[in-house]
KOLDO-88981 format. One line per 5 residues: number of its first residue (from 1); their letters; for each residue x negated, y negated, z of C-alpha. Coordinates in nm, 2 decimals, decimal comma, m for minus. Each point is the difference from the previous one (the first is absolute). Layout:
REM residues N
NUM> A> X Y Z ~ ... $
REM end
This chain:
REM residues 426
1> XXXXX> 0,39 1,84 m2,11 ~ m0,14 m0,12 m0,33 ~ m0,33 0,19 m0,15 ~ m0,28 m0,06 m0,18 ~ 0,10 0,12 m0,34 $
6> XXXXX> 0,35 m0,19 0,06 ~ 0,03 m0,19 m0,39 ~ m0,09 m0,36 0,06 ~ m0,13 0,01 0,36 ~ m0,33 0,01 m0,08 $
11> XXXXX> m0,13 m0,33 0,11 ~ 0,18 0,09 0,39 ~ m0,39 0,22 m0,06 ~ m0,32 m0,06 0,09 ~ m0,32 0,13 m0,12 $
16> XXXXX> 0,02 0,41 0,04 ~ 0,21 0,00 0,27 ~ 0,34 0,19 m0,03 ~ 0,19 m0,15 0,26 ~ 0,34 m0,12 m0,03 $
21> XXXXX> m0,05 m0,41 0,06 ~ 0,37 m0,08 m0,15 ~ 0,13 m0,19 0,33 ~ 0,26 0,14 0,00 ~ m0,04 0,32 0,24 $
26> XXXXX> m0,20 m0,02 0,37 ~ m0,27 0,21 m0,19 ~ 0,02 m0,25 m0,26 ~ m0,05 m0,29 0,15 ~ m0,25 0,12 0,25 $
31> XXXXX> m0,25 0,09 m0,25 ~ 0,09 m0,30 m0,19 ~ m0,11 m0,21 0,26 ~ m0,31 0,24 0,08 ~ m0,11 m0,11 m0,34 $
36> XXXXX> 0,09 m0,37 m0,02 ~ m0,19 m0,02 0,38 ~ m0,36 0,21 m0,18 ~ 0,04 m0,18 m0,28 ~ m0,03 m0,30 0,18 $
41> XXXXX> m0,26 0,09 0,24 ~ m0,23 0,08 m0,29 ~ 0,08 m0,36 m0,14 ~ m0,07 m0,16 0,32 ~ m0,33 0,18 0,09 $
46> XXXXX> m0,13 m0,04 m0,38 ~ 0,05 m0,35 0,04 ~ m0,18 m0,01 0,31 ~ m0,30 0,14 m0,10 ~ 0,02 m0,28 m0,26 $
51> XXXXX> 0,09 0,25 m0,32 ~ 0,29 m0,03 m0,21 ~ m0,05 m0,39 m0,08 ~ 0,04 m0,10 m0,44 ~ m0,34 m0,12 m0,09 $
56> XXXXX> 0,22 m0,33 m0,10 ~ 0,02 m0,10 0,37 ~ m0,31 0,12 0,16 ~ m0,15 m0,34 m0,04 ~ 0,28 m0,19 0,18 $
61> XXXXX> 0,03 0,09 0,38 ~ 0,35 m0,11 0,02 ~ 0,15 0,10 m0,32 ~ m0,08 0,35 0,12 ~ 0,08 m0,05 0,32 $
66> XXXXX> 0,36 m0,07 m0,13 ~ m0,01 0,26 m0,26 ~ m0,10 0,25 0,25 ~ 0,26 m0,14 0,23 ~ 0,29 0,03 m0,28 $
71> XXXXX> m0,08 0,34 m0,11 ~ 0,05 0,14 0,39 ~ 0,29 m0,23 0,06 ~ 0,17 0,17 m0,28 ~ m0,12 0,40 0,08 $
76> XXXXX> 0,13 m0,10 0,38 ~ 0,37 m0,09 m0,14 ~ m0,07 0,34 m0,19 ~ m0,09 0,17 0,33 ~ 0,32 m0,17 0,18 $
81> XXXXX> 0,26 0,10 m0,25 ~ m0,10 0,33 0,00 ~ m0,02 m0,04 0,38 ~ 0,37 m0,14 0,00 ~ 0,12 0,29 m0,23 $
86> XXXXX> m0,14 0,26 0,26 ~ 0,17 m0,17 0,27 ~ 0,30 0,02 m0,18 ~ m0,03 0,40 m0,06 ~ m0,09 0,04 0,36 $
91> XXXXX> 0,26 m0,17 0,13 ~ 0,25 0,18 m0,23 ~ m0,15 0,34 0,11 ~ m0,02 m0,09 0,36 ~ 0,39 m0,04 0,06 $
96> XXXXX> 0,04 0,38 m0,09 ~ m0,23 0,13 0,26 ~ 0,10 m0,24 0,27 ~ 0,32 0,17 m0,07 ~ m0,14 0,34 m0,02 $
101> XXXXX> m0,22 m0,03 0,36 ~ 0,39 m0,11 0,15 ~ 0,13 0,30 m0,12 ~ m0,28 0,23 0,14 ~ 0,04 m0,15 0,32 $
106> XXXXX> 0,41 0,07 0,02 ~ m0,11 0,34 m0,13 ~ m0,27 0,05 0,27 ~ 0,26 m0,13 0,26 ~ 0,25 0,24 m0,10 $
111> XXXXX> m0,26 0,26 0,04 ~ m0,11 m0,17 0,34 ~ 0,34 0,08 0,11 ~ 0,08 0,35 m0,12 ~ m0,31 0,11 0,18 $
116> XXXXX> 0,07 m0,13 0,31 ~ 0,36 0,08 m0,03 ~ m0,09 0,37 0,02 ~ 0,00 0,01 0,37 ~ 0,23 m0,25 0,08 $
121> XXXXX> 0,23 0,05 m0,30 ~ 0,14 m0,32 m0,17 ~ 0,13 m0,27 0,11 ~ 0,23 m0,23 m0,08 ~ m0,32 m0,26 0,08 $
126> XXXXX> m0,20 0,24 m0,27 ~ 0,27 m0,08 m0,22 ~ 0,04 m0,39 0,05 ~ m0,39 m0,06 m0,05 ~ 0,03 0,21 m0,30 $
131> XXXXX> 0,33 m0,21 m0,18 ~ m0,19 m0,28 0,16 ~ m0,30 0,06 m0,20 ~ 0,23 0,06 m0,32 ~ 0,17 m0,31 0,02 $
136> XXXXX> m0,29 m0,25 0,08 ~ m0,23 0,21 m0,26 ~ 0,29 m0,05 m0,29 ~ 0,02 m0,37 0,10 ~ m0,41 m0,07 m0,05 $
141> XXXXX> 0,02 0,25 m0,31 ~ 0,31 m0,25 m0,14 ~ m0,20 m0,30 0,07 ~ m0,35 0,15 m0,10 ~ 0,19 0,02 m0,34 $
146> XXXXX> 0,14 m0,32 m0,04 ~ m0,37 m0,17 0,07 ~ m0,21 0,31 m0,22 ~ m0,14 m0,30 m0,22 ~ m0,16 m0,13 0,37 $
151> XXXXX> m0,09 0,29 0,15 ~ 0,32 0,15 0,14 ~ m0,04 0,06 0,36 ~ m0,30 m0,21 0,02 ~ 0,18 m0,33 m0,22 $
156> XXXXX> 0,12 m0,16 0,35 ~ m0,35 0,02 0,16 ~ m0,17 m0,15 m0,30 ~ m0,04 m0,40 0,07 ~ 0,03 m0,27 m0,29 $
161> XXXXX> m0,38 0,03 m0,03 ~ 0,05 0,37 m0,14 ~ m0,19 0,14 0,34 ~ 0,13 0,19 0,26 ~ 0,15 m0,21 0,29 $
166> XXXXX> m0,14 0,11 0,34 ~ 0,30 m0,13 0,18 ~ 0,27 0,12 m0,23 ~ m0,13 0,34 0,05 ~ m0,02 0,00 0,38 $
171> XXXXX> 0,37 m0,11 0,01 ~ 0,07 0,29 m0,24 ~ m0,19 0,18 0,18 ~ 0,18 m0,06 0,30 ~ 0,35 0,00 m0,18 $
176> XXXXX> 0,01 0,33 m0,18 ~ 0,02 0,21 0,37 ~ 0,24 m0,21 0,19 ~ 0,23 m0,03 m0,30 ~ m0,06 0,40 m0,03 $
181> XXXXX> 0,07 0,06 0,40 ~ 0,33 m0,26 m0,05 ~ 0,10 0,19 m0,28 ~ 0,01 0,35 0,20 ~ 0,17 m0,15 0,28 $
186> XXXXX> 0,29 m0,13 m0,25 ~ m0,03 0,39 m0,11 ~ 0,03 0,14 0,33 ~ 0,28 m0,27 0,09 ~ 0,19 0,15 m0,32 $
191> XXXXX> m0,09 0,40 0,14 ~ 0,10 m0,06 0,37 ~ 0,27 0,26 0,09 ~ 0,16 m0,24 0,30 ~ m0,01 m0,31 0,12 $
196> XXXXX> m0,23 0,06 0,28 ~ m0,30 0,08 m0,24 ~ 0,08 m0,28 m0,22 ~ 0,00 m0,24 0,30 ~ m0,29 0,15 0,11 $
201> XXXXX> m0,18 m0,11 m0,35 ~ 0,13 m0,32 0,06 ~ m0,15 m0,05 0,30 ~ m0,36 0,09 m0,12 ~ 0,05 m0,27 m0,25 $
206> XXXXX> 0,06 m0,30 0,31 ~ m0,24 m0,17 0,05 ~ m0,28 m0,08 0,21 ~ m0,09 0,35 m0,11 ~ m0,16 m0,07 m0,36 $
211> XXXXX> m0,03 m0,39 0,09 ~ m0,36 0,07 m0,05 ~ 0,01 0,16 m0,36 ~ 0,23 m0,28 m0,08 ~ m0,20 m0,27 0,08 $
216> XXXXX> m0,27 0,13 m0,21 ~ 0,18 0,04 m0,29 ~ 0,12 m0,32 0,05 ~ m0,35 m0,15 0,05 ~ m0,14 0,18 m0,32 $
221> XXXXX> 0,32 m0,09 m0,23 ~ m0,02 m0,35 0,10 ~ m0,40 0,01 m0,07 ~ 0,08 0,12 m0,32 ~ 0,21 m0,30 m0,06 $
226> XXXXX> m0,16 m0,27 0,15 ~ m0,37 0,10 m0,14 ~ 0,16 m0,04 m0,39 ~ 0,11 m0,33 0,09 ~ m0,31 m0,09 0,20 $
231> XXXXX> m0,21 0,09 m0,35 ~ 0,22 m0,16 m0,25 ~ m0,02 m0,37 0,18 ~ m0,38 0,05 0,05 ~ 0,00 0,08 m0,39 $
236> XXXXX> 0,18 m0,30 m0,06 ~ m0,19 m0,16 0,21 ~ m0,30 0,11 m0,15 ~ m0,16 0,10 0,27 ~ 0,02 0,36 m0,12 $
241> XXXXX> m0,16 0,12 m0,33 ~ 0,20 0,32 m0,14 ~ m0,10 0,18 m0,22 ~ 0,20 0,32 m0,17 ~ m0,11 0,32 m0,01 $
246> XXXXX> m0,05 0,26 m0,24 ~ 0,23 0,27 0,21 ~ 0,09 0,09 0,36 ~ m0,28 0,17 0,20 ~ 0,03 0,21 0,33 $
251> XXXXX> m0,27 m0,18 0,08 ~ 0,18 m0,36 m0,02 ~ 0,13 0,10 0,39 ~ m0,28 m0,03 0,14 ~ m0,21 m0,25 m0,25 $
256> XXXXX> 0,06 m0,36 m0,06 ~ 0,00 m0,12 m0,37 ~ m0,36 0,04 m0,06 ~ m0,03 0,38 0,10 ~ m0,17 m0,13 0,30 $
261> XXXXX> 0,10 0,14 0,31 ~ 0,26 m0,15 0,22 ~ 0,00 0,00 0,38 ~ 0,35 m0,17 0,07 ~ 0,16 0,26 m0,25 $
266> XXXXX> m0,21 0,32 0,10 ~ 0,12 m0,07 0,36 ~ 0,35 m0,08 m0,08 ~ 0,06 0,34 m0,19 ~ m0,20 0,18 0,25 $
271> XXXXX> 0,18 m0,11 0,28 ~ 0,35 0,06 m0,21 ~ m0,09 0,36 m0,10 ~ m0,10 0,07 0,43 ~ 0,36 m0,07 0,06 $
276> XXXXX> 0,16 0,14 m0,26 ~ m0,13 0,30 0,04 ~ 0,07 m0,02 0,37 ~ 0,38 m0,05 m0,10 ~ m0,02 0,28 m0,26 $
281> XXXXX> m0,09 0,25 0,29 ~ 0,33 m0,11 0,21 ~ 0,19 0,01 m0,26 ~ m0,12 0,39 m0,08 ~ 0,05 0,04 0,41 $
286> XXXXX> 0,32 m0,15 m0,03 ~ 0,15 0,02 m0,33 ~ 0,31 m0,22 m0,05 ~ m0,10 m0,28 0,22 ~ m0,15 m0,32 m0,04 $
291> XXXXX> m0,39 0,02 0,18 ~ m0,05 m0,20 0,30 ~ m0,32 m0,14 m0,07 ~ m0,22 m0,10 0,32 ~ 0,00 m0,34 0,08 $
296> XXXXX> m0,42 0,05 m0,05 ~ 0,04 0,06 m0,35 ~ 0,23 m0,27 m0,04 ~ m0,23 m0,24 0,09 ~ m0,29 0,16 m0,17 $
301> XXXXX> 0,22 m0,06 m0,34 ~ 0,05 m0,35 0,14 ~ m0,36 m0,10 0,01 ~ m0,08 0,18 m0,37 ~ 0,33 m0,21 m0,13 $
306> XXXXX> m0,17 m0,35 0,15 ~ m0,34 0,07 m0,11 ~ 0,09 0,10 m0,36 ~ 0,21 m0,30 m0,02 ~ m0,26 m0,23 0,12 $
311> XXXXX> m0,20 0,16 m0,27 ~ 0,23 m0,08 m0,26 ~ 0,01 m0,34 0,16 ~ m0,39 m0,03 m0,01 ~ m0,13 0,17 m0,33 $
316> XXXXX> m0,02 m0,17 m0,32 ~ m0,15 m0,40 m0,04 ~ m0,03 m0,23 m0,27 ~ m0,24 m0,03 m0,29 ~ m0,27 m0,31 0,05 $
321> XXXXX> m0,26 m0,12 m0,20 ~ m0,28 m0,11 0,24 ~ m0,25 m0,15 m0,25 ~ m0,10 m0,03 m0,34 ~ m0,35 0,02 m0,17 $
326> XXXXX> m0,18 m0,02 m0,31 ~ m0,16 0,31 m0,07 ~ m0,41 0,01 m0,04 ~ m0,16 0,20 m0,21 ~ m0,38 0,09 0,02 $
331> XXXXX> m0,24 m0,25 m0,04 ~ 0,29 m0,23 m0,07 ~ m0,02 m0,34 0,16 ~ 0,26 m0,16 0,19 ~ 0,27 m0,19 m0,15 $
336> XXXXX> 0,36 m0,12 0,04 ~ 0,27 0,19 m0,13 ~ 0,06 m0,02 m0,39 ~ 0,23 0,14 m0,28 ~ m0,13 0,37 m0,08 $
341> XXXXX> m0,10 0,06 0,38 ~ 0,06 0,27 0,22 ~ 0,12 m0,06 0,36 ~ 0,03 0,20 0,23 ~ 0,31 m0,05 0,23 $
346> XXXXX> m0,06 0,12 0,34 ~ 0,31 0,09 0,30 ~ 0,25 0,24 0,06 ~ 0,29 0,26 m0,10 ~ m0,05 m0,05 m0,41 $
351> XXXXX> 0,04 0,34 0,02 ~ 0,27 0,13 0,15 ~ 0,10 0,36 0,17 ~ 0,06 0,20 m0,22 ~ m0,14 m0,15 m0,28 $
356> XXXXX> m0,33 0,16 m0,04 ~ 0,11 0,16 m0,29 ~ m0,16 m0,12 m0,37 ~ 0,35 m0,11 m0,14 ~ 0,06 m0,23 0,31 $
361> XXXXX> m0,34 m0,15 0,02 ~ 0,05 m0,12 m0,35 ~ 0,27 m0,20 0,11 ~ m0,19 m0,21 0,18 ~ 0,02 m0,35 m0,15 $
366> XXXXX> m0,20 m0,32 0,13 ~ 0,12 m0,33 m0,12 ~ m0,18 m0,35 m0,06 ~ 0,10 m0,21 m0,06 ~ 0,34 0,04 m0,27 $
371> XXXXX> m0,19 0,29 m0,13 ~ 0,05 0,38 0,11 ~ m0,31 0,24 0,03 ~ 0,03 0,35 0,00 ~ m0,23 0,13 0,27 $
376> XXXXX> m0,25 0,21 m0,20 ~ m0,04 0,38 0,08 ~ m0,40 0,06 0,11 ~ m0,02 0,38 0,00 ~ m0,30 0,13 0,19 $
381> XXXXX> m0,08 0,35 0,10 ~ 0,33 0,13 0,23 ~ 0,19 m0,29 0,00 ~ m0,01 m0,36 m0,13 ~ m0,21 m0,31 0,11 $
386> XXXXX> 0,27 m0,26 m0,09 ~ 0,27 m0,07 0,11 ~ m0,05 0,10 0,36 ~ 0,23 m0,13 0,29 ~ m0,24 m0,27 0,11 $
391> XXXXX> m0,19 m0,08 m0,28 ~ 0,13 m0,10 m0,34 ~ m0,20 m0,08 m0,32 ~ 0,14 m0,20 m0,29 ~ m0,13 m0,16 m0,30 $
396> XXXXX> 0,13 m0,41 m0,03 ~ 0,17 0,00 m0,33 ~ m0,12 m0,26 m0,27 ~ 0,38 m0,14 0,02 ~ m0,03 m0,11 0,35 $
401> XXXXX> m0,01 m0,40 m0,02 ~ m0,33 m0,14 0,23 ~ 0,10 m0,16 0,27 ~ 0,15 0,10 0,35 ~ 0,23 0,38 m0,06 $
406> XXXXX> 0,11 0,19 0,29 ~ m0,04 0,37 m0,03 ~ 0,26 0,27 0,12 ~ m0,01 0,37 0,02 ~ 0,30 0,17 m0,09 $
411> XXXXX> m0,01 0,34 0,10 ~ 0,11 0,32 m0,15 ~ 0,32 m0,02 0,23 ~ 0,11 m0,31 m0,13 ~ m0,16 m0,24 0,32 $
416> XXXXX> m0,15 m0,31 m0,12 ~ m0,23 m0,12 0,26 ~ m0,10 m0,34 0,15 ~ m0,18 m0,26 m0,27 ~ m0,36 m0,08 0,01 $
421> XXXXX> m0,18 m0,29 m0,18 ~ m0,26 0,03 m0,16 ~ m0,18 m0,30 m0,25 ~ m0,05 0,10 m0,37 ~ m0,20 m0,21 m0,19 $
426> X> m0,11 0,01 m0,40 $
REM end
């Protein structure tokens, strides 16, 4: 880790502080971002309380609106490269202790199985859950290194939107103990002393034993699959707005985009994590052998699957622009719209999931016409008063020709939504 009196570091600094901000470590980057994000939050709530503004541009309401509005734009791009370098560092450090927990749990099985072996001696079972364990635990610690720039363990469960994907991880979920209880029945094949035992093993392996188990994993593998494609078309489609995010949460399991909540993925994992630990206690009972799952808990997995695919079938709609208005100040009288205007463009989903972050609101972009217009950044005490997600408020340019112009949104995920015309005159 880089330090503070490191020769030609010293603008990673800020203020007194003596923390390491280089970016390049998880300590680094963490307080680099804590700093970006305060330094921020004191521009934004300066500005709100209307401080902060050059005497130059006090007298013009817009110039400083877009002054304002250019100076937080730019500290947000701040914020979010610093909030991109952390993500970086945590990724990079979380691939060593996904490894690292792995390893404690083969090391807490082996213990597992010495203590109980001290009545019962050990087994040859004991010893085919234990080179079991080895084997599968050498595989994920191969693969966790290949993918250590993703997040090792974690890189397959990470969607294209940098999140965590809810159904990726219940197949994994589901995957990692019957692969485990296959691969000690391959070991015990290999340890059987005659051909009785070995056809024995074979037999537990038949099915309609673990017809159950294998119908879930099924169900949850092919969810996995299908719910990828089911977002990509409604991307293209665009009836999905996307957004990327800064780094992978535990939270993203049960959450949708926004942070908010979400009751078709809550229930899905819950329902997943019932079962699986119902199958993780045959398999302890009945080491070796493939769980045979009750038919009940089948079905219960059933419903969750259809109801978090209906979900994915449901969330998510277009961005629409409703109306358009001129904007009326105080005391001002009414009047068509004109050429150094505001309007105020009223509908829905300008701002989308996962966008409520400074950087993407400044994307925003309204055009009329042939001209583009950023969406200016309104700060106000907490938060911002423009742009919100149904309500957008933009100045009409001087270069927009009078006449008939239809005005779009195009929102920080790249949507453009439907036209709207609106009558310009000189």
């Amino acid at each position: 880790m880089e330090t503070a009196g490191s020769a030609g570091e010293a603008g990673e600094y800020g203020g007194d502080s003596h923390e390491c901000t280089c970016g390049k470590c998880p300590q680094g980057a963490r307080e680099g971002h804590r700093q970006a994000a305060a330094a921020f939050l004191a521009l934004r709530e300066e500005f709100a309380a209307g401080r902060g503004v050059p005497a130059g541009l006090a007298h013009s309401a817009g110039a400083s609106r877009q002054w304002v509005s250019d100076e937080l734009a730019q500290s947000a791009r701040a914020v979010a490269e610093r909030s991109a370098a952390e993500g970086g560092a945590w990724l990079d450090l979380v691939w060593r202790r996904t490894v690292l927990v792995l390893w404690c749990g083969i090391a807490a099985l082996l213990m597992a199985q010495s203590l109980t072996a001290i009545d019962g001696g050990w087994t040859r079972t004991r010893t085919a859950g234990l080179v079991a364990a080895v084997v599968l635990g050498l595989a994920l610690t191969g693969a966790a290194w290949l993918h250590r720039a993703r997040g090792g363990l974690l890189a397959p469960l990470i969607g294209e939107d940098n999140r965590l994907s809810t159904s990726r991880a219940v197949a994994a979920v589901w995957l990692l103990p019957v692969g485990y209880a296959v691969l000690m029945s391959a070991v015990r094949l290999a340890l059987a002393p005659d051909a009785r035992e070995r056809d024995a093993l074979l037999d537990d392996l038949q099915l309609p034993g673990p017809a159950g188990v294998l119908i879930v994993v099924a169900m949850t593998c092919g969810v996995a699959v299908l719910v990828r494609r089911v977002v990509s078309v409604r991307i293209q489609t665009r009836k999905v707005q996307k957004i990327t995010a800064e780094r992978p949460r535990g939270l993203d399991l049960l959450t949708d985009d926004a942070g908010r909540g979400s009751f078709a993925d809550a229930q899905y994992v819950l329902l997943n994590l019932i079962a699986v630990l119902f199958a993780l206690a045959l398999l302890c009972r009945t080491p070796g052998r493939l769980p045979s799952l009750p038919w009940v808990l089948v079905a219960l997995v059933a419903i969750g699957t259809a109801t978090y695919l209906a979900g994915k079938y449901a969330e998510g709609g277009r961005p629409v622009v409703l109306s358009v208005v001129r904007v009326r100040e105080v005391g001002d009288l009414a009047a068509p719209v004109r050429t150094g205007d505001d309007i105020e463009i009223r509908g829905s989903g300008f701002v989308p999931p996962g966008a409520q972050s400074p950087d993407r609101l400044a994307r925003t972009i309204v055009r009329i016409g042939a001209v583009y217009v950023p969406v200016p950044l309104v700060p106000i005490t907490g938060g911002f008063a423009n742009p919100t997600d149904d309500v957008l408020t933009v100045p009409v340019p001087a270069d927009v020709e009078p006449g008939r112009v239809d005005v779009r949104v195009i929102t920080a995920a790249g949507v453009e939504t439907n036209s709207y015309a609106i009558d310009v005159v000189e």
